[in-house]
C-alpha positions in Angstrom: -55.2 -24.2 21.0 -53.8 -21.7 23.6 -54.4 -22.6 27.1 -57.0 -20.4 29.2 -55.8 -19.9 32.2 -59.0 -19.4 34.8 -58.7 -18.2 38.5 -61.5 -19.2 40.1 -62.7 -18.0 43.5 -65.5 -19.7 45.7 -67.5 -17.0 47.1 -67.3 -16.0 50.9 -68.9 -16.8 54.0 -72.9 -16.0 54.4 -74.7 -17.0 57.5 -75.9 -20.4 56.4 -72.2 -21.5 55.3 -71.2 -21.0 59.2 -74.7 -22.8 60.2 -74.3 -25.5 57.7 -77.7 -24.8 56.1 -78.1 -25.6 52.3 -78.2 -23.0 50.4 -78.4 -24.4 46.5 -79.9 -21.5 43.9 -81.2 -19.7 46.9 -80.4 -15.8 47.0 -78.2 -15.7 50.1 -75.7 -12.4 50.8 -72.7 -12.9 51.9 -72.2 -12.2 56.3 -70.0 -9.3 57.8 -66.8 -12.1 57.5 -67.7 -12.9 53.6 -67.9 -9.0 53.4 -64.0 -9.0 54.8 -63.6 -12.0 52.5 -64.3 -10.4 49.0 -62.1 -7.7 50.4 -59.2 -9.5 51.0 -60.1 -11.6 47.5 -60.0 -7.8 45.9 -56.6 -6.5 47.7 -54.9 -10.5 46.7 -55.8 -10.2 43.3 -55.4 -6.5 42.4 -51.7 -6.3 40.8 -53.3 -9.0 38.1 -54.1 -9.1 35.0 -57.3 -10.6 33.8 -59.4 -10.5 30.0 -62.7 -10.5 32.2 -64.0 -11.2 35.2 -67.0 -13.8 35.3 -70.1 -14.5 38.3 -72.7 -16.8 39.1 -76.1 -14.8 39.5 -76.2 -15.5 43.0 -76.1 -12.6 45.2 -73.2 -14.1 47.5 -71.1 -14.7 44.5 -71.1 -11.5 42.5 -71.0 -9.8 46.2 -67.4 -11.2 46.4 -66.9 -10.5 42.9 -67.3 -6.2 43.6 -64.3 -5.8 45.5 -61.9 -6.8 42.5 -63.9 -5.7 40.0 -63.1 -2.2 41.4 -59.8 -2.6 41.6 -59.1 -4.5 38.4 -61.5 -1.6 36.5 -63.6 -4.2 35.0 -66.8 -5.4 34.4 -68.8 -8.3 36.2 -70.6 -10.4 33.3 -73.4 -12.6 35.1 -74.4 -16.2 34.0 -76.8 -18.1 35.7 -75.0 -21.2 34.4 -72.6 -20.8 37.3 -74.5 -21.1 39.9 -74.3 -23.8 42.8 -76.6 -27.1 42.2 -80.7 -27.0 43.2 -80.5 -29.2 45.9 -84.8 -29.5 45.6 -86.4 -30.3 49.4 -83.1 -29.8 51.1 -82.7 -26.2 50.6 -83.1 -24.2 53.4 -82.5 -27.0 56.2 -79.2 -28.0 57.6 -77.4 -30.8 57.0 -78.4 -32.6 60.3 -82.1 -31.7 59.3 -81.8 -33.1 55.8 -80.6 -36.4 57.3 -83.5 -36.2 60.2 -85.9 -35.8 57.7 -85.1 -37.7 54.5 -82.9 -40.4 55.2 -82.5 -42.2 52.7 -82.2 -39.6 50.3 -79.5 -38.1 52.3 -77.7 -41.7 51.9 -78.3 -41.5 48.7 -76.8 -37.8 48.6 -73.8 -39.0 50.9 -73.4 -41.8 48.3 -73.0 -39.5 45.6 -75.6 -40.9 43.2 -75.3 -39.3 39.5 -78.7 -39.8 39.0 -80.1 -38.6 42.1 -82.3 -34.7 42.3 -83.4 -34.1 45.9 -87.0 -35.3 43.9 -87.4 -31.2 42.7 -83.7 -30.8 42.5 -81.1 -31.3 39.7 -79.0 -34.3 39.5 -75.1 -34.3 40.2 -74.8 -35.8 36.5 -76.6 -32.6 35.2 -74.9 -30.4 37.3 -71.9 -31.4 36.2 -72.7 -31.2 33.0 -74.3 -27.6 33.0 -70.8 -26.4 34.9 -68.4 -28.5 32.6 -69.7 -26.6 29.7 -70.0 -22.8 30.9 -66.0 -23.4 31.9 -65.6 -24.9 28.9 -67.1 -22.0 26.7 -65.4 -19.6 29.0 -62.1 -20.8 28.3 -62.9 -21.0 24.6 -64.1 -17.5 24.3 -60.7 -16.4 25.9 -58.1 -18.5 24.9 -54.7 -17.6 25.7 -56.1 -15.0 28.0 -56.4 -14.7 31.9 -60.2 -15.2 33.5 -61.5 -14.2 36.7 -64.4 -16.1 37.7 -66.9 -16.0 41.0 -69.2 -19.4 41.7 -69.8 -21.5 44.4 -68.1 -24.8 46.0 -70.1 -27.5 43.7 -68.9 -25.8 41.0 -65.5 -25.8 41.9 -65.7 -29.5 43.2 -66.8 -30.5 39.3 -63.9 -28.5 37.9 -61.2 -30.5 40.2 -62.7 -33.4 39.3 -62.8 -33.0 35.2 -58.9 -31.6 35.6 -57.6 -34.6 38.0 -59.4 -37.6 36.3 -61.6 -37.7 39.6 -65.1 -39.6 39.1 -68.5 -37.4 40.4 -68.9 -40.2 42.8 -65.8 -40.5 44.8 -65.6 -39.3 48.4 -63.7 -35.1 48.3 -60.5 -35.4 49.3 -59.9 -31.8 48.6 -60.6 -28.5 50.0 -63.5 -25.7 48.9 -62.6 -23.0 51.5 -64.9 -19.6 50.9 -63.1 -17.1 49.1 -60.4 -19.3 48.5 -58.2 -18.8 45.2 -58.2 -21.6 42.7 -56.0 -21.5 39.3 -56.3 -24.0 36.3 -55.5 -24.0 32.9 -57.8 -25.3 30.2 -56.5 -26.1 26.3 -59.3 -27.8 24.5 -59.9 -31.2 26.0 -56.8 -30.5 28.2 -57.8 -29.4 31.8 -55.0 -28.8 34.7 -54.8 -28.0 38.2 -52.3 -24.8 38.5 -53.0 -23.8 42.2 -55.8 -25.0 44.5 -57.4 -23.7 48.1 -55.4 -20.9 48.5 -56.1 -19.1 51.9 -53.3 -17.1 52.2 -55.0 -14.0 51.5 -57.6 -14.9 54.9 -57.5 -14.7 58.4 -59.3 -18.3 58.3 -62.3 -19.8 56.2 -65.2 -22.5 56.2 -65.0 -25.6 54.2 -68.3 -26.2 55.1 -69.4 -28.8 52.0 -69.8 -32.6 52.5 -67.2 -35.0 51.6 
């Protein structure tokens, strides 16, 4: 099978990124830096050449998505299946605030339980899964080609993961900047690492998710 080769950009800053607020499947637009962001994203990637460009449903991700959609003269296919995880009864608080309030389902959060849903949420076995197989069909659907895709930092977390052996409950030891540039190449059962985190393109951005 030809390889797919997928860059894959997390989408910029909003206001709850730089307040460390959880944001999950809430509809949050991007701020006047994750504006700049998507622009920058847009001018980085513009000399490319890409099959189509992909986004999450999320307002924040197909926001960054505009600016090199314009430029590359294509088309911005939705699908809800990349959005970030449901994080349940932690959305809208901050991180401090999910600790404060649930405790020990933050531990069991920090501890990076596959089974675990925020009680209204979706699991990090589930969410895996439901990312896994949208990049998976993605690549399929183009292979050989060059995709452009816009999602969010758990997202981007599982792919590492599935294309460096890593296990869903290991500590991060890698970086999810906003609007950073991510590259890998996917041939069948075959998943690589190409480029990862690259900023180059930004003044500066948050890595604002939890180890």
């Amino acid at each position: 099978m030809a390889a797919t080769t997928l860059c894959i950009v997390r989408h910029g800053e909003t206001a709850w990124n730089a307040e460390r607020r959880v944001q999950g499947q809430l509809d949050i637009p991007l701020n006047l830096i994750g504006l700049a962001q998507a622009q920058a994203v847009g001018a980085a990637l513009a000399g490319e050449r890409f099959s189509a460009i992909y986004s999450s449903d999320l307002s924040r991700a197909h926001q960054t998505a505009a600016p090199a959609a314009h430029a590359l003269r294509l088309e911005v296919a939705l699908d809800e299946r990349l959005r970030e995880r449901h994080y349940g009864v932690f959305e809208t608080l901050t991180y401090e605030e999910c600790e404060t309030r649930y405790p020990e389902d933050f531990a069991r959060f920090l501890a990076r339980e596959p089974e675990f849903d925020f009680r209204t949420g979706e699991s990090l076995r589930a969410f895996a899964e439901r990312s896994l197989r949208c990049v998976a069909d993605l690549a399929a659907r183009h292979a050989g080609e060059s995709v452009l895709v816009f999602t969010h930092g758990g997202v981007l977390d599982k792919l590492f993961r599935r294309a460096t052996g890593r296990l869903l409950s290991t500590q991060r030891d890698f970086r999810i900047p906003n609007a950073g540039i991510n590259r890998i190449a996917i041939a069948g059962g075959d998943w690589r690492v190409l480029t990862w985190a690259d900023c180059a393109h930004l003044k500066g951005a948050l890595d604002d998710l939890p180890e």
